[in-house]
C-alpha positions as CSV (number, residue, x, y, z in Angstrom):
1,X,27.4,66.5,21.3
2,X,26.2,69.3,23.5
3,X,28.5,72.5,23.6
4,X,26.8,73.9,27.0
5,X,28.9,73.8,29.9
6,X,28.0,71.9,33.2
7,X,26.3,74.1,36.0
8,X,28.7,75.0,38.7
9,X,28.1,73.1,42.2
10,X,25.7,75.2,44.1
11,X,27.0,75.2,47.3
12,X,29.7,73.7,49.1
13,X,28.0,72.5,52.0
14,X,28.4,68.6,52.4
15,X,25.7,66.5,52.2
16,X,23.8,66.0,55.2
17,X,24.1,62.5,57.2
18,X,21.8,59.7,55.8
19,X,17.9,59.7,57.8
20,X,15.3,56.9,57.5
21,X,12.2,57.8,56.2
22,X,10.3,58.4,59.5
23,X,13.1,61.2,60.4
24,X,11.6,62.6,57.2
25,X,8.0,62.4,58.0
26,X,8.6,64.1,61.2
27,X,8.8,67.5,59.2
28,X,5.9,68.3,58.2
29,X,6.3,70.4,54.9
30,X,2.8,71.8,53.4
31,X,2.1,73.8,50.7
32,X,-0.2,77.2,51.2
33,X,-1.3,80.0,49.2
34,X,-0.3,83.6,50.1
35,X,-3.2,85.6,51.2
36,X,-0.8,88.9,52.5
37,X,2.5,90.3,52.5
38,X,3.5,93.6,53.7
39,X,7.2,95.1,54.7
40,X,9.2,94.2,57.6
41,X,11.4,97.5,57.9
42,X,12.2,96.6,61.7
43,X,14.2,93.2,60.7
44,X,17.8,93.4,61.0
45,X,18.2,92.1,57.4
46,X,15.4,93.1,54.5
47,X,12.2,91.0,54.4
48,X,8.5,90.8,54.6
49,X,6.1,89.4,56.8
50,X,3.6,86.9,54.8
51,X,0.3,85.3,55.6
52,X,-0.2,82.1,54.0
53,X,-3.4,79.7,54.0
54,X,-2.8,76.3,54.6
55,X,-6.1,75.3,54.2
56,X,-9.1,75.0,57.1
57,X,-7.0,72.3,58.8
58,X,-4.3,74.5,59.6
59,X,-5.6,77.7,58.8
60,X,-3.4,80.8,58.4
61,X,-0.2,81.5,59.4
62,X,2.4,83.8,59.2
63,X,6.2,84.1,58.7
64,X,9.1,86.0,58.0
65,X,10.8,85.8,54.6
66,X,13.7,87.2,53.4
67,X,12.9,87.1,49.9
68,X,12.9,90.7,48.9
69,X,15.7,90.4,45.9
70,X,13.5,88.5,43.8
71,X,9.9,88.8,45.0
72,X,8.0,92.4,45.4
73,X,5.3,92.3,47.6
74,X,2.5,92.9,44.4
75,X,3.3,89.9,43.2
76,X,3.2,87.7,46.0
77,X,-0.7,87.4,47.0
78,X,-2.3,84.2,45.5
79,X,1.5,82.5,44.8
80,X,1.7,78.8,46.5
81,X,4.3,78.1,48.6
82,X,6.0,75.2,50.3
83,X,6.8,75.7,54.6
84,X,7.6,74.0,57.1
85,X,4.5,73.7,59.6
86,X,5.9,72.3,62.8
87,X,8.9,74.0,63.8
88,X,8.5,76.1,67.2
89,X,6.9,79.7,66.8
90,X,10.2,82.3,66.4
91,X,9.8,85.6,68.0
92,X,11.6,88.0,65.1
93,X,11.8,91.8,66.8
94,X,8.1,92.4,67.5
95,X,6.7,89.7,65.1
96,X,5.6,86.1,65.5
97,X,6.9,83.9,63.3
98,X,4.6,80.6,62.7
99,X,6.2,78.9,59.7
100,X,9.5,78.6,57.6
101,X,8.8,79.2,53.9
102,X,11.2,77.3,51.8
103,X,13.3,78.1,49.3
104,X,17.3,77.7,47.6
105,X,19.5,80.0,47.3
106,X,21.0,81.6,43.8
107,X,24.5,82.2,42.7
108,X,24.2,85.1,44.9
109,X,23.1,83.0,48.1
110,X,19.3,84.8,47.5
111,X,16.2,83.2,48.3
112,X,13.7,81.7,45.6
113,X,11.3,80.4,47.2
114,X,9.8,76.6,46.1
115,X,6.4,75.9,44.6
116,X,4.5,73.2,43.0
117,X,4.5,73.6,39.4
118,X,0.9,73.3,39.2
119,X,-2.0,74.5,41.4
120,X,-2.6,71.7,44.2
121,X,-4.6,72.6,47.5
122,X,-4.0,74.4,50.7
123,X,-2.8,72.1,53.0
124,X,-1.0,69.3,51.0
125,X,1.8,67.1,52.1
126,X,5.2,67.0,50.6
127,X,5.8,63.4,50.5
């Protein structure tokens, strides 16, 4: 028998209404390699401003992460990452925003971000 205790639920946010698999394909999720990351001291709440290769279809691209409690920015160049590519452009203060890096949140409701477990290329699918 196993003594350790069962995780505690996550979050209490209820699960999401059911989509068909096209709703799905419409967001495109890719993974990229981070090429930069540098402070964002003007942002209302702490973060950094990336720039992340997706590869020479996409190219570079840039976001705003708040992932500062667990990430510092020495250790960030050449991590893979997973974003969303096809959300609008968000204007954050005086910075463009291009992508949404994803990530869950901890038992403190911080970022870690999500990766492939092994090395795949710039520009993959999430399917």
């Amino acid at each position: 028998m196993n003594d350790v205790p069962a995780p505690e639920p996550a979050a209490t946010e209820a699960l999401a209404s059911e989509i068909g698999y096209d709703d799905f394909r419409r967001v495109d999720i890719r993974v990229g390699t981070i090429v930069a990351a540098e402070p964002f001291p003007e942002a209302r709440r702490p973060a950094l401003k990336l720039t992340i290769d997706f590869g020479p279809a996409i190219g570079l691209r840039r976001s705003s992460a708040q992932i500062t409690v667990h990430y510092r920015i020495e250790e960030l160049v050449g991590r893979q990452v997973a974003a969303v590519v096809n959300f609008p452009r968000k204007q954050i203060g005086k910075f463009m925003s291009e992508v949404l890096v994803l990530g869950f949140p901890d038992g403190a409701g911080e970022v870690v971000m999500i990766a492939p477990d092994k090395l795949v290329p710039n520009g993959g699918r999430l399917f």
